[in-house]
N, C-alpha and C positions, 0 to 999 in steps of 0.2 A: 504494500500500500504506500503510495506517494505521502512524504513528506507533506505537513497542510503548508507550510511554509513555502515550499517550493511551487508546491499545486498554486495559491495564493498569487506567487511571482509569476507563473507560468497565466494567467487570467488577467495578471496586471497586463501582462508584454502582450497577451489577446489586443487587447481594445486601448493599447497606451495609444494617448494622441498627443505629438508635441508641437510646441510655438513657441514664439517670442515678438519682439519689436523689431521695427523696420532696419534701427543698427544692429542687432543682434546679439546687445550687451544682457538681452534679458534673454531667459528662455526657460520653458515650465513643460512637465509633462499633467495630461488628464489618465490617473489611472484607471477610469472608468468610463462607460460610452456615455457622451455626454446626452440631456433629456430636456425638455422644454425650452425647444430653438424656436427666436420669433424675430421678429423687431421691434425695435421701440423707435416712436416718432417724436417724444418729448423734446424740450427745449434743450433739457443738458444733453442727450444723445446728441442734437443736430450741433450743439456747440461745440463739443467733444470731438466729433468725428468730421467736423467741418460740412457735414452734409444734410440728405435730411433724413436722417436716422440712423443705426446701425443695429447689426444684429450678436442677439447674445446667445448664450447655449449657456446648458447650467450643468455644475457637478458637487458634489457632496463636498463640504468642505476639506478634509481629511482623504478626497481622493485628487489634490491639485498640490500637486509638488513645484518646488523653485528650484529648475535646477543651476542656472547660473544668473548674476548679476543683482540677486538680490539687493544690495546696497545700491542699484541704481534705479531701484521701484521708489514712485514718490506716491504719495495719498494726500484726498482732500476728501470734505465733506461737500458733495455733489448736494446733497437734498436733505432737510430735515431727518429724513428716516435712513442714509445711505451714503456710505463712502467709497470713492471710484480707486484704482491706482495705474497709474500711468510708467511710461521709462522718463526717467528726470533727462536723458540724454539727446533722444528724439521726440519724444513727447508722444509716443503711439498707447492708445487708451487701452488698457491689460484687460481691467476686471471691476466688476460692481457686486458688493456685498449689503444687501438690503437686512435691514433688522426682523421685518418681518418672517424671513427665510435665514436664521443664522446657522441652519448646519451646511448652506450651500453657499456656494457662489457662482455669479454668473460671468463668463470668460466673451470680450470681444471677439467675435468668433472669424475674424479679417487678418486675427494674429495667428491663428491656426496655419502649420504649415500647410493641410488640406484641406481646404475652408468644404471640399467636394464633402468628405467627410459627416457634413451634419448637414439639414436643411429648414431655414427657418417654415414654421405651422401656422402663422397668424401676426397679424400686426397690431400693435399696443400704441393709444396715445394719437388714433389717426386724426383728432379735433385739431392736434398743433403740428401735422405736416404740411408742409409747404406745397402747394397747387401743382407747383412744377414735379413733387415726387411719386414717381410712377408706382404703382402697389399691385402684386399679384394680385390679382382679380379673383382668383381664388381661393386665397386664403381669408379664414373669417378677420373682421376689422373691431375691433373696440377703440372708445371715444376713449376711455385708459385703461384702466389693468382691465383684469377678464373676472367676470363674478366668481369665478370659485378658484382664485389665485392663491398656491397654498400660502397659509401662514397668515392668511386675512378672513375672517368674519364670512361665509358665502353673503353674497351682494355686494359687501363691499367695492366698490374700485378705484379706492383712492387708498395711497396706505396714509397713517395719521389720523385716517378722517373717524368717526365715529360709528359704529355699527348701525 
């Protein structure tokens, strides 16, 4: 019988997915296959990404390792409920860690070496995309989060906001 360690490792190297930032001073693996890929059209995503939105994928806290450049990761508070972090080098947006959801995080999914890899389900936040931004016509739209977003209240769609 296999080692659970090895079995473990050998599960990890299945579904490892790595990235980093456009200098390459950062670099992270996803030990797990990443889940709830979307986009978001909010104000700080279009700010962040220069565009009008970007797309995130999400993994378990505990399955996203640093494997190099960590002292070159910066952090800020994006939003009331959520801090982003970035490369202080190039400035390529890493990840957003929302309070509502603290055993995950969600990974810029642009920084992926194979963005083919995962594909956004749905777009978040379509009230403040900009006219010009083209949107799968197929995937479902919310005005912001999605009524049964985990870690929020079902109905809710705002995090902070009241039940």
């Amino acid at each position: 019988m296999p080692n659970a360690s090895n079995s473990d490792s050998a599960n990890a190297e299945e579904v490892a997915l790595e990235g980093g930032c456009a200098c390459g001073a950062v670099r992270y693996r996803l030990e797990e296959k990443p889940y709830d890929t979307g986009w978001c059209h909010c104000r700080v995503c279009q700010h962040v990404s220069g565009s009008g939105g970007m797309v995130f994928t999400t993994v378990h806290h505990d399955r996203y390792r640093i494997l190099a450049g960590e002292d070159h990761i910066g952090r800020f508070a994006s939003t009331s409920f959520g801090s982003r972090t970035f490369c202080r080098t190039c400035g390529s947006p890493l990840t957003i860690h929302v309070r509502h959801q603290p055993d995950e995080i969600d990974i810029a999914a642009g920084t992926l070496d194979d963005p083919e890899e995962i594909a956004p389900a749905y777009h978040l936040y379509t009230a403040e995309a900009p006219s010009w931004m083209p949107m799968m016509a197929f995937l479902p739209r919310y005005k912001a989060l999605r009524p049964k977003t985990r870690g929020l209240e079902e109905g809710v769609t705002e995090a902070g906001s009241p039940p």
